[in-house]
N, C-alpha and C positions, 0 to 999 in steps of 0.2 A: 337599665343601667344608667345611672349617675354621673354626672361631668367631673365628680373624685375619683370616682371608680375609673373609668375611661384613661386619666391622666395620672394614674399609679407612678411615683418614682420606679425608674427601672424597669418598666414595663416594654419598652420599643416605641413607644405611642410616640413620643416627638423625635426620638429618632427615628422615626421612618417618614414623619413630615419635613425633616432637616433633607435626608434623602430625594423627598418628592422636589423640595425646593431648586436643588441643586440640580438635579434632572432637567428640569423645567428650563434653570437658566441654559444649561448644556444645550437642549432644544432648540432654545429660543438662538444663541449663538452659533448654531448649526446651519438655524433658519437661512439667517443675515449672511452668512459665508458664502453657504449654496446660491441665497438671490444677488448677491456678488459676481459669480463668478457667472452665474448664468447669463444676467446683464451684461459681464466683461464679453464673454462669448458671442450674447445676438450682436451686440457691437461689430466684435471684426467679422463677422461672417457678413454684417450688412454692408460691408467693405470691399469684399472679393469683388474681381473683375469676371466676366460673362466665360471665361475660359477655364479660369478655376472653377468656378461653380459648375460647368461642366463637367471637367474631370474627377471632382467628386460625387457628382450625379453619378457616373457613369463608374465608379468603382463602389459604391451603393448600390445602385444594381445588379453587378457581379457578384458584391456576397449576398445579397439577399437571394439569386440564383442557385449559388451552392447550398445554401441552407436549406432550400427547398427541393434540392435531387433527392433521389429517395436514397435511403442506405443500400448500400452493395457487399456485403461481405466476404467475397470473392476473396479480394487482394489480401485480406486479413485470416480466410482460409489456408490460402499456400502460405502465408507465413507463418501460421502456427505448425503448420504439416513440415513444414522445413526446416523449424527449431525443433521438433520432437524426432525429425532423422538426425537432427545432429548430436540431438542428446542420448538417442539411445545406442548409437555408433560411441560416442564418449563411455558410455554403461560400459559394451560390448567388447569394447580393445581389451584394455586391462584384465577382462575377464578369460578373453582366449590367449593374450599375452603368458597367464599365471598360468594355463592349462599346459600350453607349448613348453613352458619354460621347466613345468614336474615331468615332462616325458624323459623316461632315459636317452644317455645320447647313445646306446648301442642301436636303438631303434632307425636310428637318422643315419642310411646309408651315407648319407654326405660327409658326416663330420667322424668317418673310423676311418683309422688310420691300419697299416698291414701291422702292426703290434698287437694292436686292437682286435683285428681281424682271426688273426693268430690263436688269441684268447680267447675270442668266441667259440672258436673252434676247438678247443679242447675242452673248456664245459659242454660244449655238444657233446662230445663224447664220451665226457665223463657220464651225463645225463644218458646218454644212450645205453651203456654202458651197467649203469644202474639197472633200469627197464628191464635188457636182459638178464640179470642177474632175477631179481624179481621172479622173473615170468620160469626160468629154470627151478627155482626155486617151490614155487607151486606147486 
């Protein structure tokens, strides 16, 4: 390939070196930031008084501690086990709610009343009644 060929109008070819350029400065700009702020940093820290630097010793240590427990899954067991009873109790209401709520109320000694009662008691009979008629009938 040819240094014509290579630099085609419209090709990409210098815009992706326009690209590489601007990259570069972005880098280089990132560079100087970061050895900025790193500099500002060792600065105050070469500041601290023997107490401080203690107390940050010593809370460096604690988490480099936890990090190195091993994992437990335990606590994260009963908690999943106690969101799946709570959710399947949420399932479950609504579903015997709808059950309870299609049974007849002649069924629920509780809530007839001697009208009620009344009534039942003469479709029994009427039903009864039938039966034998039926069975004579035979």
């Amino acid at each position: 390939m040819n240094t014509t060929e290579r630099n085609q109008p419209g090709d990409g070819s210098t815009e992706g070196a326009t690209d590489s350029a601007t990259d570069s400065a972005t880098d280089s700009a990132s560079e100087a930031l970061e050895n900025l702020a790193r500099t500002s940093l060792d600065d105050s820290v070469a500041h601290l008084d023997a107490a401080t630097l203690s107390r940050l010793n010593r809370a460096r240590q604690r988490a480099l501690a936890e990090v190195s427990k091993p994992y437990n899954p335990g606590h994260w067991l009963s908690l999943t086990a106690a969101a799946f009873a709570i959710v399947a109790i949420a399932v479950a209401l609504p579903l015997l709610q709808s059950r309870d709520a299609g049974q007849p109320q002649s069924l629920n000694p509780a809530a007839m009343s001697s009208n009620e009662d009344a009534a039942l008691l003469e479709d029994l009979d009427l039903v009864l009644w039938m039966m034998e008629s039926e069975d004579h009938a035979s």
